[in-house]
N, C-alpha and C positions, 0 to 999 in steps of 0.2 A: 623489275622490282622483286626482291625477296622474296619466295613464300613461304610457310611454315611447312613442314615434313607432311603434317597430314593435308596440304593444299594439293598434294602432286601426285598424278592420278594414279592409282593404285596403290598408295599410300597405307598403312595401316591406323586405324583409327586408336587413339590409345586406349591403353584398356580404362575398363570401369573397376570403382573400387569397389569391392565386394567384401564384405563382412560377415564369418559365421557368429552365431552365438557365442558370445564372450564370457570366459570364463576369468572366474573371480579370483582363481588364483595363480593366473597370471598375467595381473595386472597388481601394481607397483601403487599400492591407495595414496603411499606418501606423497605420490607426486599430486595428488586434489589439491591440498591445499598451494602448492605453488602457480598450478593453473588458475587455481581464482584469483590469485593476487597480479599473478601477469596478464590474465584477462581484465582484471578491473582498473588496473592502474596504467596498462600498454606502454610499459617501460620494466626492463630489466634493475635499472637503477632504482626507483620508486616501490620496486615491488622486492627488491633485495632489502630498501630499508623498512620497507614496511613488516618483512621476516625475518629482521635480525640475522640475516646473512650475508656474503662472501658474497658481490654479485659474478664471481667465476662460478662461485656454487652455482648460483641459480640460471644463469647461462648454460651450465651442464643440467638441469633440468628441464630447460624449456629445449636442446637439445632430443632431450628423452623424447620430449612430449611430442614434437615434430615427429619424431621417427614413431612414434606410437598412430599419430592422426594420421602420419603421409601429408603431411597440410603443414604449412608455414605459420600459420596459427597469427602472430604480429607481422606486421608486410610494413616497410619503412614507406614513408609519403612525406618526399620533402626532409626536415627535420625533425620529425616524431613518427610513430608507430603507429598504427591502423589495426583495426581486427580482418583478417582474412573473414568471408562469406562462414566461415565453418566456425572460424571462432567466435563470431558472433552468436551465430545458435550455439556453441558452447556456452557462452555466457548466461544465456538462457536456462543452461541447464543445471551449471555448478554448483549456484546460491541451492536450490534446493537438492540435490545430492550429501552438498555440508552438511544441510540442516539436518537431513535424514540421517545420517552418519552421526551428528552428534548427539540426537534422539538415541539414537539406537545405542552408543556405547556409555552415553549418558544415563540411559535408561539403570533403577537402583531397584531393589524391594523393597528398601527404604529411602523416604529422600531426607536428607539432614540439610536445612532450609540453611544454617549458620557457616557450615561446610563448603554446601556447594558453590560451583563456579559456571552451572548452565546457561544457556542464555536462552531466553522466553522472547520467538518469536509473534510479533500481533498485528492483526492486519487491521483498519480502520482510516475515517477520515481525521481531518487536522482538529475539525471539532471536538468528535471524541478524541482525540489525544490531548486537549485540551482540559475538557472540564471532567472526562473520563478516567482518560490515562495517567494525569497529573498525580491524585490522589493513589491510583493505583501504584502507579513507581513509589511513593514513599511510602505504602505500607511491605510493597518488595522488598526495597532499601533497608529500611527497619529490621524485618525478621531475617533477611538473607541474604545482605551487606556484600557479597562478592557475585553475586548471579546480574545478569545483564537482560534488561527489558530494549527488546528492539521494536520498536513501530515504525511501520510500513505502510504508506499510503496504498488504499484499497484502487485496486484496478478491476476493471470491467471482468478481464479474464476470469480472475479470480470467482466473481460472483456467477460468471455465466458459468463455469465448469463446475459450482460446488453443487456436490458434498467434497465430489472428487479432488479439488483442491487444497481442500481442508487438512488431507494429508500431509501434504510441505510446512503448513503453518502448525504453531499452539494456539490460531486463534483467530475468527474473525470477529467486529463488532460492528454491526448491522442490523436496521429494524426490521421488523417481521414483515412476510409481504416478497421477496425479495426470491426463496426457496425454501423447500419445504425439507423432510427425510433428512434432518440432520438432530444432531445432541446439540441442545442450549440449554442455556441459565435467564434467566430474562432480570435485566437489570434495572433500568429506570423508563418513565416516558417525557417524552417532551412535548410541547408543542410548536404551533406556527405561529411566525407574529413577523409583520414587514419592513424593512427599513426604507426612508425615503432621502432627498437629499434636504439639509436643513433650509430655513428662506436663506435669500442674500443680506440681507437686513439682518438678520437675526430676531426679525421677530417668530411668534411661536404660530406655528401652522392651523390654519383652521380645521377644525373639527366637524366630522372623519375628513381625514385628508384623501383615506381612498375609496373609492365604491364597486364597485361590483365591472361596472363601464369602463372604471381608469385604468380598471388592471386591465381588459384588452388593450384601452387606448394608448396605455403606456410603454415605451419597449423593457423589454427584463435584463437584468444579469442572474445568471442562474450557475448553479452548483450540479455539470453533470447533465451533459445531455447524449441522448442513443436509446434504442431499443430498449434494456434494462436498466441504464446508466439514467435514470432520473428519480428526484425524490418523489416522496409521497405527496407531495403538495402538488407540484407538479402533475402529475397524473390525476389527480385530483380535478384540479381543472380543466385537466383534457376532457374529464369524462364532464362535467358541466358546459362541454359543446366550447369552452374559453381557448384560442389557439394564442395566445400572446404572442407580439413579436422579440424571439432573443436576439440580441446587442452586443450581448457580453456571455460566454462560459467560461467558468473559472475552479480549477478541482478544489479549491482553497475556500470553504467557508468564511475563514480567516478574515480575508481579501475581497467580501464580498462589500463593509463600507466604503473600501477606496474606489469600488467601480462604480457604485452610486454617488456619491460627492460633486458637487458640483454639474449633475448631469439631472433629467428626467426621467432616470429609471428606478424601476422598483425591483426590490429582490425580497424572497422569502427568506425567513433563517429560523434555526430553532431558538424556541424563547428563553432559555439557556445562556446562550451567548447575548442578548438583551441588554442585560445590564453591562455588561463589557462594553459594547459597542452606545450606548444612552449616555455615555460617559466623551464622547464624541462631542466637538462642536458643530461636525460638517456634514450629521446624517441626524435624523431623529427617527427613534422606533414606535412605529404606529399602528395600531391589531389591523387585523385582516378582515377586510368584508363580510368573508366566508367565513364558515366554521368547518372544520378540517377532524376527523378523528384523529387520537393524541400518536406521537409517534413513540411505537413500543420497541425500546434497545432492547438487542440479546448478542448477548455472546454464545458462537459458534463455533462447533469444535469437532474432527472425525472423534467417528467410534473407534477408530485403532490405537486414540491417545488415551482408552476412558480407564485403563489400568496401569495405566503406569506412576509412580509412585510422586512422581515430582509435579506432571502435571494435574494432578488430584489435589498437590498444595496449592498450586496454580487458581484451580477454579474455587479453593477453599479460599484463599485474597481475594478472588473477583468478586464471589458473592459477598464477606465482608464489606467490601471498599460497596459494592453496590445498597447494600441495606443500610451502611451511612449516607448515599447520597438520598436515598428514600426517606431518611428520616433527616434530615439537617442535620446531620452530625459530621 
């Protein structure tokens, strides 16, 4: 049988790749944006139309980029492309490098809201992008017609690393409780209230449908479970000694009637989304046993964004758009 060079005894072991500190000026930035686009799309072709180029061009880029990493960066498997081990932690790293880089040369003394063309990164869940986010894009829209609102499903990372996170983004939105040591704006509260699955019949549920006993006895779908990864309702209960059985996790408040329909579980949700989901035939929304304190949004943000001129318009639409959801407007 075969063996490889380093199988055979005294064999040289290959070397390791070592890296001194990297210096910035020589290193070729234009080629960032082509590694994100060949990292995220793992196609030469897809990623040439996605950059409006020649894919000779960017095949002599991802060339460069090879000989830059030492690492193959796409490995073919089959008929499609793969991320080599490295590329994949490159991908990891890219998106916020952009982001940093278009802060940084984005960054104005002024920002001319009509002008600009930055894109405001936010991190939150689907709920808030929902009855949060929604209004906020079109008061964006409105004054600053070419700027781009990106939201970002909130991940664990994110909240377990902040403040320090906070640096990649324009924004987290998350209720208090969660981390302390950072800049916020505090926006609205909400509360808890539960959905359950409507009867078969359609007749209307007896009143209270749930007590105190059904919520153990009953299994959950819940929004968000781990160490930090749970809401406030949720911990809530833990501390009243309640271990419920969960059934279902699902990142998507969104999706939390389609998990209860038709089944015997209960989920909490904020009471916000209430009437959205009351509008349902195949769940009905029913209060909670408990009494829960309200839950307090804030938007969170590093102190390294707190001068710079555009995300200062940034937080000046947050707090607008939030003092109309305060007041019904």
């Amino acid at each position: 049988m075969a063996t490889d060079a380093t199988d055979r005894p005294g064999a040289a072991a290959p070397p390791e790749r070592h890296r001194g500190p990297m210096q910035l000026g020589s290193v070729d930035l234009n080629l960032l944006v082509p590694l994100q686009a060949l990292l995220e799309e793992r196609s030469v072709s897809r990623a040439a139309d996605r950059m409006f180029m020649s894919q000779p061009a960017l095949s002599a880029a991802l060339a460069r980029l090879r000989r830059h990493f030492d690492d193959e960066l796409l490995v073919r498997s089959g008929n499609a492309y793969v991320l080599s081990p490295l590329g994949g932690e490159l991908l990891d790293e890219v998106h916020s490098a952009t982001s940093a880089l278009s802060r940084l040369f984005g960054a104005q003394g002024e920002f001319r809201p009509s002008e600009s063309h930055r894109e405001f990164r936010l991190v939150c869940s689907d709920y808030i992008a929902a009855v949060f986010g929604a209004p906020l894009a079109r008061a964006v829209a409105a004054a600053a017609p070419h700027t781009q609102l990106r939201f970002e499903h909130v991940q664990d990372q994110v909240v377990d690393t902040a403040p320090d996170s906070l640096r990649d983004i324009d924004g987290l939105v998350l209720p208090h409780g969660y981390f302390e040591h950072a800049e916020h704006l505090d926006l609205f509260t909400d509360t808890w209230t539960c959905i359950v699955a409507a009867p078969e019949d359609g007749a209307a549920p007896e009143s209270p449908v749930l007590t105190i006993d059904s919520l153990g006895a009953r299994p959950w779908a819940v929004t968000y479970s781990g160490r930090t990864a749970v809401t406030s309702a949720t911990r809530q209960l833990l501390t009243l000694g309640l271990s419920p059985r969960t059934e279902v996790v699902t990142r998507s408040f969104l999706t939390l009637p389609d998990m209860v329909a038709g089944t015997d579980r209960v989920a909490f949700v904020p009471g916000s989304l209430a009437s959205r989901f009351a509008r349902r035939a195949d769940v009905v929304v029913v209060e909670s046993p408990l009494e829960f304190p309200q839950i307090r949004h804030a938007f969170w943000w590093s102190a390294s964004h707190a001068e710079d001129a555009g995300h200062r318009w940034l937080r000046e639409q947050v707090a607008a758009v939030a003092a109309a959801l305060r007041t019904g407007g």
